[in-house]
KETORNU-595041 format. One record per residue: residue in one letter; x, y, z of N, C-alpha, C in turn. Coordinates in steps of 0.1 Angstrom, whole numbers, plus 2048, in hexadecimal, padded with zeros to 3 digits. Last residue first. Layout:
BEGIN
AXYZXYZXYZ...
//
This chain:
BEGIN
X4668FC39446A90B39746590A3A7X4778E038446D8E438C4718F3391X48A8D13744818DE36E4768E237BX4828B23814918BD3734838CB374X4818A13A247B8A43934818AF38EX49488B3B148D89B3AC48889E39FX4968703C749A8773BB48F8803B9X4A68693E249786D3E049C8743D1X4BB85A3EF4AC8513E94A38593E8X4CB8723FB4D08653EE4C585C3EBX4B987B40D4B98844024BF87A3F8X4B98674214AE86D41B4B187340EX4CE8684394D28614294C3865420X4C787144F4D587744B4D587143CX4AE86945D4B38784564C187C450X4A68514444AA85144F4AF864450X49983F42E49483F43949884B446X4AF8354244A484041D49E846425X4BB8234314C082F4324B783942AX4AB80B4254A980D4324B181B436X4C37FC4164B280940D4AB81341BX4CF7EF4204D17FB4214CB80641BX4C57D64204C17DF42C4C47EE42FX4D07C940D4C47CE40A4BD7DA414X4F77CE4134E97CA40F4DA7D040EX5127D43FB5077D94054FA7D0402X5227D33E45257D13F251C7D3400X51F7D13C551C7D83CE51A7D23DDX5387BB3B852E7C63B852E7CC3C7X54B7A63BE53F7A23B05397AE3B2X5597B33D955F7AC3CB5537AB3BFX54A7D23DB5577C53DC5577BF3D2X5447F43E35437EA3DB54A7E03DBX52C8053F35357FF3F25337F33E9X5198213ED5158113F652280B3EFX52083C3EF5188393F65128293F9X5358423D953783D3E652D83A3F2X52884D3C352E8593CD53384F3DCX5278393B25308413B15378483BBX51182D3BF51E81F3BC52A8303BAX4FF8403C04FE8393C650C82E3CCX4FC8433A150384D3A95088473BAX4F282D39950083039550483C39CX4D882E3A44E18243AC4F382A3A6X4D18483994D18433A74D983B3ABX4D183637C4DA8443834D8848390X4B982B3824C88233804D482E380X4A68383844AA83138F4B882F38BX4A384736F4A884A37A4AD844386X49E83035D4AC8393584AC83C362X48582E36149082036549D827364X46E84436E47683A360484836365X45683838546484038346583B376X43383837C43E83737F44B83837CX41C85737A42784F37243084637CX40987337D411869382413858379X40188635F3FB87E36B407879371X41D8A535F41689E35440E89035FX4258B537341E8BB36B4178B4360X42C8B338A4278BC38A4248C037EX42288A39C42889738F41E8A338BX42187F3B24178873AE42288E3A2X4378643B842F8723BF4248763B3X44F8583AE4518683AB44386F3B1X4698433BE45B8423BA45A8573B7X47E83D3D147C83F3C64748443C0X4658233E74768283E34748333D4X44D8153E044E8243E145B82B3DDX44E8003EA4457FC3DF44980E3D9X44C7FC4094517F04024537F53F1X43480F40D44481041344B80B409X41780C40F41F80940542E80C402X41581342B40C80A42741580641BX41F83043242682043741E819431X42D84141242383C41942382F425X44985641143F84C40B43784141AX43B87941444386D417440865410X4458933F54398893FF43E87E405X45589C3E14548A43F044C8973F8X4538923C844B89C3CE4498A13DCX4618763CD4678863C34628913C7X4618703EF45B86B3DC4618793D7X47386B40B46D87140546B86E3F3X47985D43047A85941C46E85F413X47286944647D86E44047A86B432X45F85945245B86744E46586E446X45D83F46146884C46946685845FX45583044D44E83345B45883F464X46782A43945783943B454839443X45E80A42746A81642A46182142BX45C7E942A4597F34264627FD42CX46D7CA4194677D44264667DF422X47C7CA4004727B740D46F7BE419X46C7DA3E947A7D63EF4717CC3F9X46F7E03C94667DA3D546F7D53DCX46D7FE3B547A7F23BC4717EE3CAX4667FF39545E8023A046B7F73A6X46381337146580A37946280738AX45B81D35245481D35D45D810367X45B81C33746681633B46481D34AX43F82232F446812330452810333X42483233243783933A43D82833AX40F84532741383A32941F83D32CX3F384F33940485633940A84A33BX3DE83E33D3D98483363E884D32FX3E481A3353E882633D3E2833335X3EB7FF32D3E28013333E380C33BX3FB7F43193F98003113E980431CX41B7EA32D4127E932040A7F7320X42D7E63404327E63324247E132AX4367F635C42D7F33544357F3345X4537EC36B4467ED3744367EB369X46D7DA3704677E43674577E2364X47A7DB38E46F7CF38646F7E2381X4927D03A848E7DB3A14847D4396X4867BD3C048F7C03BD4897CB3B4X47E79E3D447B7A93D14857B43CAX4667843C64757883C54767983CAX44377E3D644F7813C745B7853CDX4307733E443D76E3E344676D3D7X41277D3D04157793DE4267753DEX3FF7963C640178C3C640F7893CDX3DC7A43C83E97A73C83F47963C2X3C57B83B13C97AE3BC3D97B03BFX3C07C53973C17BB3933C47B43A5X3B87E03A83B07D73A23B17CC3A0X3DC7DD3B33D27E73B23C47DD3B0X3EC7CE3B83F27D43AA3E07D23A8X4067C43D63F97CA3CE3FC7CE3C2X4197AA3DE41B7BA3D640D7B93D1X42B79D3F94187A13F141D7A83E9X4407964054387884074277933FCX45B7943F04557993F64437963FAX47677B3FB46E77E3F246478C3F9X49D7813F048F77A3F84867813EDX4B278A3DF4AE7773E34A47743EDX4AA79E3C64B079B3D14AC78B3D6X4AF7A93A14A77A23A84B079B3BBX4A87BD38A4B47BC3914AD7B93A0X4917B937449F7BD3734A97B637CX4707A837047C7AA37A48A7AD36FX4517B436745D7B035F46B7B236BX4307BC37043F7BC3714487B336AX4197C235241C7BC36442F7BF366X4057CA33E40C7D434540E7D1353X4057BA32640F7B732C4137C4335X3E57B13173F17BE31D3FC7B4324X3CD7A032A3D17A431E3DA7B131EX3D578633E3D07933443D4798333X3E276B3413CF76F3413CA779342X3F876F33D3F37663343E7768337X40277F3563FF7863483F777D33BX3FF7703683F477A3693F6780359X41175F36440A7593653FB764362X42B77136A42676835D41776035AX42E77938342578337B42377E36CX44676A39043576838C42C770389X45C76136E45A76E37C44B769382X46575435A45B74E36645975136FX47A76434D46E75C34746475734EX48876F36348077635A47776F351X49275736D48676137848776E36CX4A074C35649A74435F49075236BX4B475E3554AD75B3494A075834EX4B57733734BB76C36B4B176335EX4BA79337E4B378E37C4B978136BX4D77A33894CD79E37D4C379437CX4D37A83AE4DC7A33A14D67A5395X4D77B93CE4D37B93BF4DA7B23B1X4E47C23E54DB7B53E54D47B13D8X4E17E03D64E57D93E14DD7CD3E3X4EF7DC3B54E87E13BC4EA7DF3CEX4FB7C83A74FB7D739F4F27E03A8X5117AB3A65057B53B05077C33ADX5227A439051279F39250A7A739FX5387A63805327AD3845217AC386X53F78937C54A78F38754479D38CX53F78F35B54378136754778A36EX5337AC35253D7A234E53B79C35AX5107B83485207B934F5227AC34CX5037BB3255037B03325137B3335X4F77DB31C5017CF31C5007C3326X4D67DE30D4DC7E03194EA7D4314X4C47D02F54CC7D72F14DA7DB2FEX4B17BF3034B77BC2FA4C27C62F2X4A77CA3184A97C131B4B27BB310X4987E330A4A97E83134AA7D9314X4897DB2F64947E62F049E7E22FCX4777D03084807C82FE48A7CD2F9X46F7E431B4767D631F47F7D0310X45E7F130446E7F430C4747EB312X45C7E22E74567E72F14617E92F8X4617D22D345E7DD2D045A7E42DEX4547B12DD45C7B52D54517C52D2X4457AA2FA4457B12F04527B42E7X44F7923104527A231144D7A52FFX44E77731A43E77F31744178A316X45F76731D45C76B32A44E773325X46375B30446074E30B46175C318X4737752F54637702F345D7662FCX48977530A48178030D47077B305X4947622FD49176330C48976C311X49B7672E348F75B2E548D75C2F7X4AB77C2E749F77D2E049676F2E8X4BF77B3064BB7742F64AE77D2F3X4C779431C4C17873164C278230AX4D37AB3184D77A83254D1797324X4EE7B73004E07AF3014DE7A930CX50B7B12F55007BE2F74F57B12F8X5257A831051D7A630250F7AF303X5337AE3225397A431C52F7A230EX5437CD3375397C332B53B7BA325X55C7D534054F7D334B5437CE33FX57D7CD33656F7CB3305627CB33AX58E7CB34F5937D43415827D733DX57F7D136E5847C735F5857CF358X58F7D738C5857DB38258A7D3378X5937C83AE59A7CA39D5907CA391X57D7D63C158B7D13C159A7D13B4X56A7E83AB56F7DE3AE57C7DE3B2X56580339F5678023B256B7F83B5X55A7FD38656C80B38756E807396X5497F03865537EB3805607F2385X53280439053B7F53965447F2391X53281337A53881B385540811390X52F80336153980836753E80F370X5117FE36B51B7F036A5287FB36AX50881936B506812376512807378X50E81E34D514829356514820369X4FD80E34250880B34251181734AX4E381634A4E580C3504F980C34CX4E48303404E183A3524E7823354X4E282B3254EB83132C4EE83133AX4C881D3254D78163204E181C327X4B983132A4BC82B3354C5820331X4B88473164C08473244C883F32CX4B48373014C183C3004C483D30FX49283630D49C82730B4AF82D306X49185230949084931749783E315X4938542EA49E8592F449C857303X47E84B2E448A8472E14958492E9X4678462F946C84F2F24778492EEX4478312FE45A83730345B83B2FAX4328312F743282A30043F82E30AX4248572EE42A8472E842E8412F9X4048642F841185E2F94168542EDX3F88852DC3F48742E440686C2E8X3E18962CE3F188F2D43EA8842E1X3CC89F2B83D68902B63E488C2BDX3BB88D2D43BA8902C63C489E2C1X3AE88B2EB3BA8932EE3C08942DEX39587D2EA39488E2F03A38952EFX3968662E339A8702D839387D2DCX3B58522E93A785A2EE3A58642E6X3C48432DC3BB83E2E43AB8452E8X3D783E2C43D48482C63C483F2CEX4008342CA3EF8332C13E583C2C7X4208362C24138352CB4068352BFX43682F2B44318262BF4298262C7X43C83F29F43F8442AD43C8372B3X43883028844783C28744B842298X42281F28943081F28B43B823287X40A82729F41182B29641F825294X3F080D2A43FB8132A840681C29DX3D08122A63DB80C29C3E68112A3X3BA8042C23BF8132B53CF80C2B1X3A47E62C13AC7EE2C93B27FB2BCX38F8052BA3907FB2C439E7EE2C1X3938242AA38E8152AC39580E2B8X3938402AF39B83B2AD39082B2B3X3878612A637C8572AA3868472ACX39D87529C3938742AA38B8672AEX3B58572943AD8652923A386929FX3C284428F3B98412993AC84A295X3D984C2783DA8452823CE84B28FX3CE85F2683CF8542653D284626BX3D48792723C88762743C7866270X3F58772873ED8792793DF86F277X3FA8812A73FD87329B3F387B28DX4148902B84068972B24078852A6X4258852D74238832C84128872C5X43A8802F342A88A2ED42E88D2DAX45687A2F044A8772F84398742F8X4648872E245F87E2D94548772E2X46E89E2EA4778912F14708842E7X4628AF2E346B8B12E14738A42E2X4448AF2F54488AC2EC4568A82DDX4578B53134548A230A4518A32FBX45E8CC3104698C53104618B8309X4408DA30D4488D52FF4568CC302X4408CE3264348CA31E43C8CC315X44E8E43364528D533844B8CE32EX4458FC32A4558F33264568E632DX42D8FA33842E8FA32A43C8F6326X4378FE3534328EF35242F8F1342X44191835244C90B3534468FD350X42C92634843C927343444919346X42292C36041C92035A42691E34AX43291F38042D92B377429923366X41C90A39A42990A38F421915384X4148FC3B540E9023AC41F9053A7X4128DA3C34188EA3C24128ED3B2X3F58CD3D53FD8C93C64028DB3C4X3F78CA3F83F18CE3EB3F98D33E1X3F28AC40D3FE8B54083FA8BC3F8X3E089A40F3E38A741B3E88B3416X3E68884003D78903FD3DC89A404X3FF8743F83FB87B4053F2885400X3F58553E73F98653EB3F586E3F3X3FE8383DA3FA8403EA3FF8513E5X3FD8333B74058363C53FE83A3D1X3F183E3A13EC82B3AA3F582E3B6X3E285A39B3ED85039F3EA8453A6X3D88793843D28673903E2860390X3E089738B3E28893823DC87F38EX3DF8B73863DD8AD3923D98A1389X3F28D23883EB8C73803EA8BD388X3F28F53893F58EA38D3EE8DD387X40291937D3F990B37F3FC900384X3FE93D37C40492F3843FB922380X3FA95537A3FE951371404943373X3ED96939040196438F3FD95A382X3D29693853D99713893E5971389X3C894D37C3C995C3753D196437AX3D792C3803CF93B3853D394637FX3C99113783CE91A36F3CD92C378X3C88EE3763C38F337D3CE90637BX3BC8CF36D3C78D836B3C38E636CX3B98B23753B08BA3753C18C5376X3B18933643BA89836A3B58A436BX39E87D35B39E87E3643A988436CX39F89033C39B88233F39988134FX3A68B53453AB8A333B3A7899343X3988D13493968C234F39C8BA344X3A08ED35D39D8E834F39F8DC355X39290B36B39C90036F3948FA363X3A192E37839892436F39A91636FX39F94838E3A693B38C39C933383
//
């Protein structure tokens, strides 16, 4: 068995069966106990060219950064990445792929119309205009022009009057708590914009969210939040998202992360969803397209009811993740695994 080293990830190769595993840092709780599966190495190479393929994983040209790339490194702009480390010279992440932000336009308007088709009386029109904000609403909140937040917040449709809970206990997040979310205040002193941005927001609060180094911070909204949107990541992943719910979920052992592993009691709240240790590229959080196909399957297959303005259920029903009979509908899987 041989074992090769990236930056602080350790990739690990046995001669014999022809098997590998990759072991990624993660800001998540991870169960240490439970050891990282090994995978034929055929498959974790087609998952590697799938991203290349996806536009994910980009080779940049010596002219952007090169091996020795300056402080801050140029950004390319035919892909949207730049070139950081120059042990990995010349691939390197972009922030989102094109085809991530196509998803998740898709995986959101597949969600608005799954509600729309369950209503009492569905509307001819479940959209009333592309763009979930203004431009000027999104610059007065601090989102980057060019960045994922901005691509989906401004391109996504805004449902019609009458389709306002898209979740359980979940609404859109309104002009007003996307410009003055309180993660506004940490981004004006912190350089990056890699804090949360609220989506689909509930009516209490949740009383802490840690956010590691930086500390925590205290009586936010809790709801779905598009988790990192800057350039502070080895595996940049911007349309990364995270659902904080106003209690945690796991002490009964049933709510499982992509990778098999419970989620943690300590970080319960903060986990739903969430993918674990990935088998092949570091840990990432979820991309937003999955979730939202979650929920749209969710609204589809009949698993949370729907009335008059939406989704019919409340926040306590995340609480079925939890449980042996509903587990498997809150645990999403990773594509390609052997």
């Amino acid at each position: 068995m041989s074992d090769c080293y990236w930056t602080n990830y350790k990739a690990s190769y046995d001669q014999d069966d022809h098997t590998c595993k990759f072991d990624g840092a993660c800001h998540d709780f991870l169960d240490l106990e439970t050891p990282t599966q090994w995978h034929r190495l055929e498959t974790i190479l087609s998952a590697w060219l799938d991203l290349i393929e996806r536009g994910k994983i980009v080779a940049l040209h010596y002219s952007v950064g090169g091996r020795n790339p300056p402080s801050p490194a140029p950004i390319d702009e035919a892909t949207g990445a730049k070139q950081e480390w120059s042990d990995q010279y010349p691939w390197t992440c972009v922030p989102f792929a094109k085809q991530d932000l196509a998803d998740t336009l898709e995986a959101w308007h597949d969600l608005v119309s799954a509600v729309n088709s369950r209503l009492p009386e569905p509307k001819a029109e479940p959209f009333v205009e592309c763009g979930l904000y203004s431009q000027d609403t999104l610059r007065a909140a601090g989102i980057e022009e060019g960045s994922f937040a901005w691509g989906f917040f401004s391109n996504a449709w805004r449902p019609a009057d009458g389709i306002s809970r898209l979740g359980p206990g979940l609404k859109l997040a309104t002009n007003d708590q996307l410009v003055n979310n309180p993660w506004k205040s940490w981004r004006s002193a912190v350089s990056g914009t890699d804090f949360p941005f609220p989506l689909l927001i509930g009516s209490t609060s949740i009383s802490s969210w840690e956010r590691g180094i930086r500390g925590s911070i205290h009586q936010i909204p809790w709801g779905l939040y598009l988790e990192q949107t800057g350039f502070n990541q080895d595996f940049v992943v911007e349309d990364g998202c995270r659902l904080a719910l106003p209690y945690s979920v796991g002490a009964n052992g049933h709510a499982l992360k992509a990778d098999g592993t419970p989620l943690h009691p300590k970080n319960g709240a903060f986990e739903l969803y969430q993918l674990g240790r990935h088998p092949y590229v570091p840990c990432h959080d979820t991309q937003l397209y999955m979730v939202l196909d979650a929920f749209a399957r969710s609204v589809a297959d009949g698993l949370w009811k729907v009335g008059a303005d939406g989704v019919d259920e409340l926040d306590t029903v995340f609480k079925d993740a939890d449980t042996e009979e509903g587990w498997a509908c809150y645990r999403l899987v990773y594509s390609n695994c052997d």
